[in-house]
C-alpha positions in Angstrom: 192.0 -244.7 -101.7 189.9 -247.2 -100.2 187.1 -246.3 -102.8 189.2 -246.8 -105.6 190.1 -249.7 -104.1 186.8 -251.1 -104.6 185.9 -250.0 -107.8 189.0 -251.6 -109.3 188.0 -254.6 -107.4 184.5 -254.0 -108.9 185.7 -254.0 -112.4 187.8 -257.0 -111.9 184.4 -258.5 -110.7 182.4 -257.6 -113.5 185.1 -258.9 -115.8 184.9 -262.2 -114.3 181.9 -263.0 -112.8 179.1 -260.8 -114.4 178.6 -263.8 -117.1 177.7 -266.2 -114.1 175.8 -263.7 -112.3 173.2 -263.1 -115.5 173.0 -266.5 -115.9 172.2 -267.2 -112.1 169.1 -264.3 -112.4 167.8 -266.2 -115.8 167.3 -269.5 -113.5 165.5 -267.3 -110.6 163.9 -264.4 -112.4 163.1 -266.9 -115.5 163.5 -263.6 -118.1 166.4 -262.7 -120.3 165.8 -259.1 -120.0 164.6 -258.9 -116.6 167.7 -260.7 -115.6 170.0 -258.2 -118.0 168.7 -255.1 -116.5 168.9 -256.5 -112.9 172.4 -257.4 -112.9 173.3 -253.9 -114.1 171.4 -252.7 -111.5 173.2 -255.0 -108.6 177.0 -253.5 -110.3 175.4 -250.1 -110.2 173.8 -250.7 -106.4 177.1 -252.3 -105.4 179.6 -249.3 -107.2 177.3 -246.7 -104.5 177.4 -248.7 -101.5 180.2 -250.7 -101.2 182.5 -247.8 -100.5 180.3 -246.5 -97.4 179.6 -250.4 -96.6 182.9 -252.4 -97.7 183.3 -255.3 -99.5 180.9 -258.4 -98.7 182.5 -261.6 -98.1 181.0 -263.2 -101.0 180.8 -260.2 -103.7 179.1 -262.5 -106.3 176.4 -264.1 -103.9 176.0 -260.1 -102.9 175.2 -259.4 -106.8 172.8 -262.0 -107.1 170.7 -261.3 -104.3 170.4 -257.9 -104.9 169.9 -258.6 -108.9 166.9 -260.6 -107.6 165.3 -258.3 -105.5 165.9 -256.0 -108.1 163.9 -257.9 -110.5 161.5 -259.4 -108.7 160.6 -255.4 -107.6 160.5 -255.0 -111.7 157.9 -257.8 -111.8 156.0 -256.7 -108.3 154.4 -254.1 -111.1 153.8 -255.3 -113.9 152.3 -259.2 -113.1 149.4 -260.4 -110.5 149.7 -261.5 -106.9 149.8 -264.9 -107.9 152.9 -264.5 -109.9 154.5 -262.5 -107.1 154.1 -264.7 -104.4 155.7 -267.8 -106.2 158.6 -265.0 -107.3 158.8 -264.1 -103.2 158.9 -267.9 -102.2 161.8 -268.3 -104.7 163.4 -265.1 -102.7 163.5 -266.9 -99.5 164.6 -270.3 -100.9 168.1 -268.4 -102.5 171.2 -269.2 -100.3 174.3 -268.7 -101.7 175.9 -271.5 -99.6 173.7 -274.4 -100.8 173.4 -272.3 -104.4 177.0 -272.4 -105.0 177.2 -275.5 -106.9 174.2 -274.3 -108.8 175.4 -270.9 -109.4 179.3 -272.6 -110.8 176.5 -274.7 -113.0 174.7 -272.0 -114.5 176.2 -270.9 -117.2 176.0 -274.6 -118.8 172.3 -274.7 -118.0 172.4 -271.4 -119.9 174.3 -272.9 -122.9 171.6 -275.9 -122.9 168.0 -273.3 -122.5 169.6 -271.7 -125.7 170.5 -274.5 -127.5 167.0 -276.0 -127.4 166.0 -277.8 -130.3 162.8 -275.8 -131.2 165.6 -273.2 -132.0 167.2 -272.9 -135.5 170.7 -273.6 -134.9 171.5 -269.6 -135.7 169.6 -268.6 -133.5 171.0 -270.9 -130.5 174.3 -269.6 -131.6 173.6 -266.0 -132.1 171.6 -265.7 -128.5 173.5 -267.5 -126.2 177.0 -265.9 -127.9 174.8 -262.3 -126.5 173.7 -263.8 -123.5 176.0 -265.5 -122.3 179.5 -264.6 -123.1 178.6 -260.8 -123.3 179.5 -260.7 -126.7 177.9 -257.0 -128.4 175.5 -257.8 -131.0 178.2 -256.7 -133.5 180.6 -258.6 -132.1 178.3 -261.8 -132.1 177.3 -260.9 -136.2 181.4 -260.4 -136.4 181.9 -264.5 -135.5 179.0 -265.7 -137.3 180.1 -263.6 -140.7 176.7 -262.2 -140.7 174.8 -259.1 -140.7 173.9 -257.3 -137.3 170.6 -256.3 -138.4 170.1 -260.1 -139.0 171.5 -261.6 -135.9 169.6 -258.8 -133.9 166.0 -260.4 -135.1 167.1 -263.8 -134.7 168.5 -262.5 -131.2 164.9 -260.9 -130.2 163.0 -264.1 -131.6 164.6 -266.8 -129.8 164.2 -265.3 -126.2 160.8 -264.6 -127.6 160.2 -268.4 -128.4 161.6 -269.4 -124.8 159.6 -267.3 -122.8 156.6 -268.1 -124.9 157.2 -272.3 -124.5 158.7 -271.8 -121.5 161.7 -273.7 -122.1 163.2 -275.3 -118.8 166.3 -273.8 -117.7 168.1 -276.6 -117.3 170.8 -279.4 -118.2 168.1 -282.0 -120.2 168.1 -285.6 -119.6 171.1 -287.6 -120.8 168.9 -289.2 -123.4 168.6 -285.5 -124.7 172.0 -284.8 -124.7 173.0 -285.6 -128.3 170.6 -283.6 -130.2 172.0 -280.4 -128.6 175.6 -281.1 -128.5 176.8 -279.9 -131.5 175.2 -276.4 -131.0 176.5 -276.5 -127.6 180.1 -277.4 -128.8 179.6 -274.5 -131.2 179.3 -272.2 -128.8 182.1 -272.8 -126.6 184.0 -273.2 -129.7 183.1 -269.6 -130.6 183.3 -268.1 -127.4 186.6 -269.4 -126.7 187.6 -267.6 -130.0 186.7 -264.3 -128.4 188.6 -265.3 -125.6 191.4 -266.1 -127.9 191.6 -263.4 -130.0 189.4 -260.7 -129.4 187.6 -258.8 -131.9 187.8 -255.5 -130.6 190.2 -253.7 -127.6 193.4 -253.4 -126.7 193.9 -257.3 -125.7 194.9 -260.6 -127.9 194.3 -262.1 -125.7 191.2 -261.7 -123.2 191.9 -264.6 -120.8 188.7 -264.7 -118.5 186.3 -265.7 -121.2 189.0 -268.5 -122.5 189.1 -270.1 -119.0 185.6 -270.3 -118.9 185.5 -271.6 -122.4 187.9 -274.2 -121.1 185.9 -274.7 -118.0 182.7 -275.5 -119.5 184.2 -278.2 -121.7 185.6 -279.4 -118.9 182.5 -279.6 -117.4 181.0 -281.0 -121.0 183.8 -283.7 -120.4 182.3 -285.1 -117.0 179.1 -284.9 -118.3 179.4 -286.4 -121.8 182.6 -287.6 -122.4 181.8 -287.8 -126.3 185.3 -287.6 -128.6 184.5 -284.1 -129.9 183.9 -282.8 -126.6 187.3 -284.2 -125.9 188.6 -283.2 -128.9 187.6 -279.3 -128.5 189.1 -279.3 -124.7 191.9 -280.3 -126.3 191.9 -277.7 -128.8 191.2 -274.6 -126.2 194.2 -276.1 -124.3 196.6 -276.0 -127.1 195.7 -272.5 -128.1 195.9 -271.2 -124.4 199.0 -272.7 -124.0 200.3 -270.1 -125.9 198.8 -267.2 -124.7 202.0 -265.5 -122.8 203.3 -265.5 -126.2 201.2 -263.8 -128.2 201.5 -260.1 -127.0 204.6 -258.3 -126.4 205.1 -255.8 -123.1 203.3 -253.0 -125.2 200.4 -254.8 -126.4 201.6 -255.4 -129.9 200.7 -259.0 -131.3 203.5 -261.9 -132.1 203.4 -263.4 -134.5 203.1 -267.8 -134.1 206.2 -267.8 -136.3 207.9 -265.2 -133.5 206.9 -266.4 -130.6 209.1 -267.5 -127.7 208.6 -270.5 -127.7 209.9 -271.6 -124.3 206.8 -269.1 -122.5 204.5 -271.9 -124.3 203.0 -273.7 -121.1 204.5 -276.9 -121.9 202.2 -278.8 -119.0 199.3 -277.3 -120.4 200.5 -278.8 -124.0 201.0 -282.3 -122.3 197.0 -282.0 -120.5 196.2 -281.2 -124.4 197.7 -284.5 -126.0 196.0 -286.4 -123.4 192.4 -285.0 -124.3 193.6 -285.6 -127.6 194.7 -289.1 -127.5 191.1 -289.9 -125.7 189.6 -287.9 -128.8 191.4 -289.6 -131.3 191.0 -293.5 -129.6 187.0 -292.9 -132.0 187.1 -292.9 -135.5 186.5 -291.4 -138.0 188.1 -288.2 -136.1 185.2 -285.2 -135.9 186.1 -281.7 -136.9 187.5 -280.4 -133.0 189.3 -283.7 -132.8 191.1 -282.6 -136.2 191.7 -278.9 -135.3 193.2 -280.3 -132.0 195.5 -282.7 -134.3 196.5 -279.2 -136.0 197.0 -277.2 -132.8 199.1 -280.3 -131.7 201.4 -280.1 -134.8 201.9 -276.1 -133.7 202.1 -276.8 -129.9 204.4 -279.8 -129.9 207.2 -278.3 -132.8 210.4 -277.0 -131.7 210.5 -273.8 -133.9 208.7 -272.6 -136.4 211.3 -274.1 -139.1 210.3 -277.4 -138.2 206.7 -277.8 -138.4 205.2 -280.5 -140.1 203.2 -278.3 -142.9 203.0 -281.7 -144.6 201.1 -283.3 -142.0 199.0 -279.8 -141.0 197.8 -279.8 -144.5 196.4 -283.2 -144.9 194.5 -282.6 -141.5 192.8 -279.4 -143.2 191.9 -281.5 -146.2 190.7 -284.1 -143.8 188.4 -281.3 -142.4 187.8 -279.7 -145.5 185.9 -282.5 -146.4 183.6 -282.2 -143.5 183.3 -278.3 -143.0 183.2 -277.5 -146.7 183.4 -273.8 -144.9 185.2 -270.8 -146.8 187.4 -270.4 -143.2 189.0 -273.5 -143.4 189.3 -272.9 -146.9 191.1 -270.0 -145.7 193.1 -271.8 -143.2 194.0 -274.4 -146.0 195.1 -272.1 -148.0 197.5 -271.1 -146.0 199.0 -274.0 -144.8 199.0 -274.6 -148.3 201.1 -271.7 -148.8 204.1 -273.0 -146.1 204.4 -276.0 -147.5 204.7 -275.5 -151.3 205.4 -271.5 -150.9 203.4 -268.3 -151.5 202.5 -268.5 -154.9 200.6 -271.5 -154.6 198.6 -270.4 -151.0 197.3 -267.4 -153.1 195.7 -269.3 -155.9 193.9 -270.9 -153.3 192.9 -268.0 -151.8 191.8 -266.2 -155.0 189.5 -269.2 -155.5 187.7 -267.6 -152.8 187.1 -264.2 -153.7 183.0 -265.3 -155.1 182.3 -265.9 -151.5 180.8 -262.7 -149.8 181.2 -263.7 -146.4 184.7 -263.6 -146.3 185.2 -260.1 -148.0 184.3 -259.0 -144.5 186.7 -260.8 -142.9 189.6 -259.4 -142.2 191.9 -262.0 -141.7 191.4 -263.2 -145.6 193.0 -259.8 -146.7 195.8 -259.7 -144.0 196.6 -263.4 -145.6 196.2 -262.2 -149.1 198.7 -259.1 -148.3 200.8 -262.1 -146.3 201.6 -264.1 -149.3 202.1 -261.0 -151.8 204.6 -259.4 -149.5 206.8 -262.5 -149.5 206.2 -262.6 -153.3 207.5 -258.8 -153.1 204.2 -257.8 -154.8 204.2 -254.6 -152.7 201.3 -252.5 -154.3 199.3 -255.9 -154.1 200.0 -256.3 -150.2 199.4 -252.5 -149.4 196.1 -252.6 -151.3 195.1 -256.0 -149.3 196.6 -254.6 -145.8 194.7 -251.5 -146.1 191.5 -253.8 -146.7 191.8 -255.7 -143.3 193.0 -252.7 -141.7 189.8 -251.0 -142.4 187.5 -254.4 -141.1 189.2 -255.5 -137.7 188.3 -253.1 -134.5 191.6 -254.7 -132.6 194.0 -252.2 -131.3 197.3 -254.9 -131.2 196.1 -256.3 -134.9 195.6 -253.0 -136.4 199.2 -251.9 -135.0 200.6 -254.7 -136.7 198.4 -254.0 -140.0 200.0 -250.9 -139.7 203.9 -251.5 -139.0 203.6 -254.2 -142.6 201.8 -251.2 -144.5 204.5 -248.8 -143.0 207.5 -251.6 -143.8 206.3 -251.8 -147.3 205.7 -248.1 -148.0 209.4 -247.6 -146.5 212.0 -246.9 -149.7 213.7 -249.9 -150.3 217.5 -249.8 -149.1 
């Protein structure tokens, strides 16, 4: 009993806190592999002795140290004296009382070594969405509509090019902050979308990588307090609000329009204006600043009857205009498609059938069969259902992929 105990508390550990602990062993073993292969090895060393020894009072601090040992053992045979004694000096000098601020900073210095300039902005993306928020090369190509084989290169390369320039792991002057902000933003932006909704597994919802999301732009906030930082905390906060909403008590997904809307957390919602209002005091508004306006217009309706499609839709031609982007096209399209009804939402989105990206995504098809099945353009619907059934690797999503195709394939009474 006890040792399953521990390995629950184990997994729960590696859920939450084996992002920070790979980020802590890229600042001390100053390797992206290295530190990769040493934290497995710490969960690995920890799932065969914490049973006999019992659980240390600081679990993560435990990870760390024995990650770093770990690698530093790894690099005992394979580099010179030289390099082995500054490694062991740097053993020594860990404590994971004084470190603790350091270690809660890590995974921002990680987010700012990726986004280094000298980096194409795909590649920033594509390697810290790997490194950092665990993200499986397929998942990462998944967010970034691109091919794996593609984001794999670009994935190799870059932690190449660090280790080669020896980027500094670290959070660059304030002078240097601009220049890497919007990568950085990216990158929350995305991983908070994983968080959000998932692209594989039986969750919506997978709520440790959104609160981290959310912390790191929290931390963004103290650091730079730029509109568009405040504009995407605002954002995460709207969407997160609603997470206690979005999956029933056996998994299955709800719908926005279904939701219950008193579980919304309606202090969370109030947090969210605030960012928004300091987002909104610069002009022009930025692209977060506007997709917080939009998640605002959701988060702050009564029902679904009475949301202001009017207003949604003239913030998604307001970003339109500066993310030209076949997802907000998308997005558009079907706002479009509430406001002035189904018909018109699918002209839009059969605009966009020339773009190859979003053929592989799977939302476009689920909106395409959307709109036809409220048209009562069955055969159309089960073609475009069948379509995004086949591309999404969610277990709640491809249940309710499947109830519409088994709804419409139903005779009609």
């Amino acid at each position: 009993m006890l040792a399953m105990t521990l390995q629950q508390q184990l997994d729960e550990l590696y859920q939450t806190e084996s992002r920070r602990v790979q980020a802590t062993l890229i600042r001390l073993l100053g390797d992206f592999e290295l530190a990769e292969e040493a934290m497995q090895e710490a969960f690995f060393a920890a799932l065969h002795q914490w049973p006999e020894e019992g659980l240390p009072d600081n679990p993560t601090a435990w990870l760390i140290r024995t990650g770093q040992r770990r690698g530093i053992d790894q690099i005992r045979k394979r580099q010179t004296a030289r390099k082995y004694q500054h490694l062991a000096d740097a053993e020594e000098a860990f404590d994971p009382e004084q470190d603790h601020d350091a270690i809660s900073d890590d995974m921002l210095r990680l987010i700012f070594t990726c986004c280094h300039p000298s980096l194409t902005q795909e590649a920033q993306l594509a390697l810290t969405l790997r490194e950092m928020c665990g993200l499986t090369t397929e998942q990462v190509a998944s967010a970034l509509l691109q091919k794996t084989t593609t984001v794999a290169q670009r994935i190799v390369r870059a932690k190449n090019k660090i280790r080669a320039a020896g980027i500094p792991y670290e959070v660059p002057e304030r002078k240097e902050l601009p220049e890497r902000l919007g990568s950085v933003l990216k990158v929350v932006y995305l991983m908070f979308n994983e968080g959000y909704s998932g692209s594989d597994g039986e969750q919506v919802v997978k709520v440790d990588l959104a609160e981290e999301a959310i912390r790191l732009a929290g931390q963004l906030a103290d650091l730079l307090p730029d509109s568009e930082v405040c504009g995407l905390l605002a954002l995460m906060l709207f969407h997160d609000a609603r997470k206690a909403a979005r999956q029933d008590d056996h998994g299955d997904l709800i719908t926005l329009e279904d939701q219950d809307r008193s579980l919304w957390d309606a202090e969370q919602i109030a947090i969210g204006r605030q960012w928004l209002n300091r987002a909104a005091a610069a002009t022009p508004a930025g692209p977060y600043t506007l997709q917080a306006a939009i998640a605002a217009a959701h988060a702050e309706s009564g029902d679904a009857d009475h949301t202001d499609w009017h207003q949604i839709v003239a913030l998604y031609e307001a970003l339109y205009q500066q993310i030209p982007s076949p997802v907000i096209a998308l997005n558009r399209a079907v706002a479009v498609a509430m406001r002035d009804g189904p018909a018109t939402g699918l002209a839009l989105l059969d605009q966009l059938e020339s773009q190859k990206a979003i053929q592989a995504y799977y939302l476009y098809h689920a909106a395409r069969a959307d709109l036809h099945r409220r048209l009562g353009n069955h055969k159309e619907a089960i073609s475009a259902y069948e379509r995004a059934l086949a591309l999404t690797q969610q277990g709640p999503e491809q249940r309710f992929l499947n109830r519409r195709l088994s709804q419409l394939s139903s005779p009609q009474l």
